[in-house]
N, C-alpha and C positions, 0 to 999 in steps of 0.2 A: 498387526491385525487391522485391517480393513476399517471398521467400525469403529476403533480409538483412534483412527486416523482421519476418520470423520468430525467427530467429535473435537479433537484436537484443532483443525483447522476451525471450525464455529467458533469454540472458545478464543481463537486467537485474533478474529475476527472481530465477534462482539469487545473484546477488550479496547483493540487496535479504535475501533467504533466511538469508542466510549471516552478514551484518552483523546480523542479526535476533538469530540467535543469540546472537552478541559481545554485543550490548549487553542481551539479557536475563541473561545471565552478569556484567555489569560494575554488572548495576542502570542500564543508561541508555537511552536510546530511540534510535530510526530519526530521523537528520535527511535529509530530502527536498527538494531544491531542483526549483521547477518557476519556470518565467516569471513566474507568478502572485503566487509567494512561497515561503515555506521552512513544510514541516510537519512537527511532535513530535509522537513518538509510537511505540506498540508494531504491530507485524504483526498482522493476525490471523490465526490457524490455523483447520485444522478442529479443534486442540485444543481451544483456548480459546475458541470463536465461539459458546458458549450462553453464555455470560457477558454478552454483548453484543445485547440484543432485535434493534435494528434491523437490523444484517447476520445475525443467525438467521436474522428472518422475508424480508428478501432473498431469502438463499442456499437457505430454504425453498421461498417463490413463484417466482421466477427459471426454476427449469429447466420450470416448467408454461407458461409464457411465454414461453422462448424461443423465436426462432427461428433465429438466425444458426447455423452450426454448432460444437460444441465441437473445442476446437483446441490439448491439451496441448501443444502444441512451440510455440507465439505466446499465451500467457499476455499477458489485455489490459486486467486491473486486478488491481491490491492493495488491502485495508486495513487501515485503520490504527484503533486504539484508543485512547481517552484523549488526544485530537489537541490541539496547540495550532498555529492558524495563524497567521502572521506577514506582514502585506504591505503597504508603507506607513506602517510603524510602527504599524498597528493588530494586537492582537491578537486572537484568535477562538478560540474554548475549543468542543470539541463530545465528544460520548461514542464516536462513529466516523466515518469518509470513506471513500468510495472513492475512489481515484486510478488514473487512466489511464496505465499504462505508455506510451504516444509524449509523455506530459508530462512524464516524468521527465528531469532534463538531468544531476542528480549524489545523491547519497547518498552520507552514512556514520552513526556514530553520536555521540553524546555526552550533553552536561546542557542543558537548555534553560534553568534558574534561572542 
């Protein structure tokens, strides 16, 4: 249903949000489990998103390209900074990702060393 799937991404959101916080406070990062594998890493805000070229110049280009409608109540990606991914036992080091909220299965935070 449409509307629990609205809903579902807010919640996953404000959690993601929240846990965000915590571990910029404790010095640790967002751990994200998706099917794919587990990613480390910090949020990115519209605080701190000139820090970071490639999702500026996204979040720059994006709204002249959209087309889909914006949809504050079904938020339908995050990202993340200074990502390390994990899957397979390989590791994967990038400067930022987007991640798809219906990917997300759990999150909290911690050390990834």
């Amino acid at each position: 249903n449409e509307e629990n799937n609205m809903s579902e991404n807010l919640y996953k959101t404000e959690t993601i949000e929240i846990l965000a916080a915590m571990a910029s406070g404790a010095n640790q990062k967002l751990i994200i489990h998706t099917a794919s594998g587990v990613y480390y890493g910090n949020l990115l805000t519209q605080d701190n998103l000139d820090d970071f070229t490639v999702a500026s110049v996204f979040h720059q280009v994006f709204p002249k390209h959209r087309k889909s409608q914006i949809e504050p109540e079904s938020p339908k990606a995050i990202w993340l900074a200074n990502v390390t991914f994990v899957s397979n036992n390989t590791k994967t080091t990038a400067p930022t990702i987007c991640i798809f909220i219906d990917q997300i299965a759990a999150v909290t935070i911690g050390d990834f060393e």
